[in-house]
C-alpha positions in Angstrom: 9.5 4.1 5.4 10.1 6.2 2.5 8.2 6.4 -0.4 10.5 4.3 -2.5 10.5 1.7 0.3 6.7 1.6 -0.2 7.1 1.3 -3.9 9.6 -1.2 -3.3 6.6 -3.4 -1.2 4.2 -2.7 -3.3 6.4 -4.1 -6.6 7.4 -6.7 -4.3 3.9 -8.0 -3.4 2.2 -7.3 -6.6 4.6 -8.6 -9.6 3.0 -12.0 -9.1 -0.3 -10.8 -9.2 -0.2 -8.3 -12.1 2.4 -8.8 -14.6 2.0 -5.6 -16.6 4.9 -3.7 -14.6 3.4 -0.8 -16.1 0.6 -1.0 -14.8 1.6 -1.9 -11.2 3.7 1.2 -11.2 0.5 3.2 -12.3 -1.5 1.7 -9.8 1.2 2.8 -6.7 1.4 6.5 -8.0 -2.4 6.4 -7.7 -1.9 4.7 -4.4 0.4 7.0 -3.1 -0.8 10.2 -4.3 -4.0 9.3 -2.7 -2.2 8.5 0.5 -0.5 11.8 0.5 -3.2 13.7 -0.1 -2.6 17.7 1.7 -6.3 16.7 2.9 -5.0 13.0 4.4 -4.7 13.6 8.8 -4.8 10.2 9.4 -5.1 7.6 6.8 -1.7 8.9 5.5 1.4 6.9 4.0 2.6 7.0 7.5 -0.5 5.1 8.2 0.5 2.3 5.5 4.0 2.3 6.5 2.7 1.7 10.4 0.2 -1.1 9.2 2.1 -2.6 6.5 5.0 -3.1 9.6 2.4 -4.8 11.4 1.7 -8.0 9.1 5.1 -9.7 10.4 3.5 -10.2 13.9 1.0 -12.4 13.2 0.8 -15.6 11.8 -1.2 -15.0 9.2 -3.5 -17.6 6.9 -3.0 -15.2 4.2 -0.5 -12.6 4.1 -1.0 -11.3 0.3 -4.5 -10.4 1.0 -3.8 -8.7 4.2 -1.3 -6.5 2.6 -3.6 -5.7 -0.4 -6.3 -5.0 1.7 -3.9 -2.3 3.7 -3.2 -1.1 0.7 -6.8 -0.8 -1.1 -8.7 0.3 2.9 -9.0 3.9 2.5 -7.1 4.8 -0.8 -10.8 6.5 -1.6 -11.4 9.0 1.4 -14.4 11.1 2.0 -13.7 13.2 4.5 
């Protein structure tokens, strides 16, 4: 998944949830620069992209807070 594929799911899931589209596009460069970190091995946008590909197989109680919480799990990384 490309980056603008991510961007694409991430305006996708969050427009409901924050209406500033500002602000949502704020919050994905800080997502994704994060994610793509030189420093990143593991917790990478690969790693969204693989996870984020995931949700669709289970039945899921809810499916917008899985997909945050993919998002939001290691966007801080101390490694």
């Amino acid at each position: 998944m490309a980056t603008s594929s991510l961007a694409a799911r991430w305006h996708a899931l969050t427009a409901p949830l924050l209406l500033d589209a500002a602000r949502r596009e704020a919050e994905f460069a800080r997502l994704a620069a994060a994610y793509d970190a030189p420093e990143r091995h593991y917790h990478t946008l690969q790693h969204l992209e693989n996870l984020l590909n995931r949700v669709g197989e289970h039945a899921l109680q809810d499916p917008v807070v899985v997909e945050l919480a993919i998002w939001f799990h290691d966007a801080v990384y101390n490694a």
